[in-house]
N, C-alpha and C positions, 0 to 999 in steps of 0.2 A: 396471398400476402407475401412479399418477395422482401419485404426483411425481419420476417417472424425470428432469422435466425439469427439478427442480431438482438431484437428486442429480447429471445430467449436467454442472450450469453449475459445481458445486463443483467435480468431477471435473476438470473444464477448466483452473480456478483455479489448482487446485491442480500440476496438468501444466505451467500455462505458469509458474509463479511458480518452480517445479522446473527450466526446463529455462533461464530469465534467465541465473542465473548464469556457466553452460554456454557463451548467447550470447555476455554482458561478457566472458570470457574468449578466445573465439573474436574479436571483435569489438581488442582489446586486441594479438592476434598479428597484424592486419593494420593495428597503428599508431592506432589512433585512442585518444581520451584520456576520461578517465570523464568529464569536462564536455561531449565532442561526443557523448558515447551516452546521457547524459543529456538533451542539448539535442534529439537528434534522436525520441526517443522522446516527447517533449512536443512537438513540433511534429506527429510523426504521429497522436498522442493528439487536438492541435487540431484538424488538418487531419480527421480522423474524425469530430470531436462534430459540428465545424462544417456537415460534408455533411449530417450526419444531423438537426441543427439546423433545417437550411435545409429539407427535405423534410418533418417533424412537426410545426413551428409555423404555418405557413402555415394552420391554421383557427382559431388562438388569439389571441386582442392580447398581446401580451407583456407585464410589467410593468417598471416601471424598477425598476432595486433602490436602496435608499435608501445613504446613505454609510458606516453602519456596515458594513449587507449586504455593500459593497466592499471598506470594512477586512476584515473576516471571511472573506470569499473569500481576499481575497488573503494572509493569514495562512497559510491552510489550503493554499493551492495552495505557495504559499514553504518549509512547512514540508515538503508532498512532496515537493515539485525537490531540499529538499539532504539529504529519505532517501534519495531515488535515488542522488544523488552520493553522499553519502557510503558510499552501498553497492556501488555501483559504483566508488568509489577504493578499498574496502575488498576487493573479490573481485582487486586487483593483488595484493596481498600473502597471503591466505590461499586456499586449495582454494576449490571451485568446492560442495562438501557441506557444510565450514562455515560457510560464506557464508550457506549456506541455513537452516541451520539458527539461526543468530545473528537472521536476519531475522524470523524464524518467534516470537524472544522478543519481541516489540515486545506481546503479549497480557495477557500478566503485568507486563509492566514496564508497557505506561500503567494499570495498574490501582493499581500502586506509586507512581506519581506523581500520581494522583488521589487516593490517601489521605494522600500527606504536603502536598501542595501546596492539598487545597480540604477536609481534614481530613473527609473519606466515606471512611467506611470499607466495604470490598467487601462487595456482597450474598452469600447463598448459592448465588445465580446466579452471579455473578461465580463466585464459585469452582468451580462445576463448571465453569465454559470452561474455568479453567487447570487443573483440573486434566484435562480433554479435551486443552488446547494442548501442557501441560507432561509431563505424565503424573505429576502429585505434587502434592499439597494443598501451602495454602504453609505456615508455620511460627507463624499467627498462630489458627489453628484446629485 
């Protein structure tokens, strides 16, 4: 089976993305607030790249990244930190299965937002993901 090891990495994915909510709510009955389970998750997230950083570049030069690059980083990284929050403020208030499930639309929905906001409309590709993610073609096809 010559791609067992990526079926395993999805498998993985998908276990741990399954069992978060699970934690925020565990996490939540011993006090702590969706800003520090957010915060702390991206510091382990750093403190992880960072070791790993340190150990795989050490035969490469590195490049500097230019100011957009930085803009753009830092867009993309701002826009994760407040999916996490907000998903993590969001598993106070509903089940620990809807949670997951809510998160699980982010497929469809930036697909939605990529056709009204930069006027592309989704490929046929696009649509078999959602209809893989969502289980149902959308209404435009």
């Amino acid at each position: 089976m010559k791609n067992f090891r990526y079926i395993a990495m999805v498998l993985l994915g998908g276990a741990l993305y399954g069992t978060l909510s699970s934690f925020v709510k565990l996490s939540y009955s011993y006090g702590f607030h969706a800003a520090e389970i957010a915060f702390s998750q991206a510091l382990l997230a750093a403190l992880f790249l960072g070791i790993y950083a340190l150990y795989t570049s050490r035969k490469k030069p590195t490049k500097k990244l230019t100011r957009k690059e930085w803009i753009s980083l830092l867009l993309t990284g701002s826009a994760i930190g407040l999916t996490n929050y907000f998903y993590y403020y969001s598993v106070y208030f509903i089940s620990a299965s809807l949670a997951i499930i809510l998160l699980m639309q982010f497929t469809w929905f930036s697909l939605l937002i990529e056709w009204v906001c930069f006027r592309k409309k989704p490929s046929p590709h696009g649509s078999s993901n959602r209809l893989f993610y969502t289980g149902r073609y959308p209404a435009d096809q």
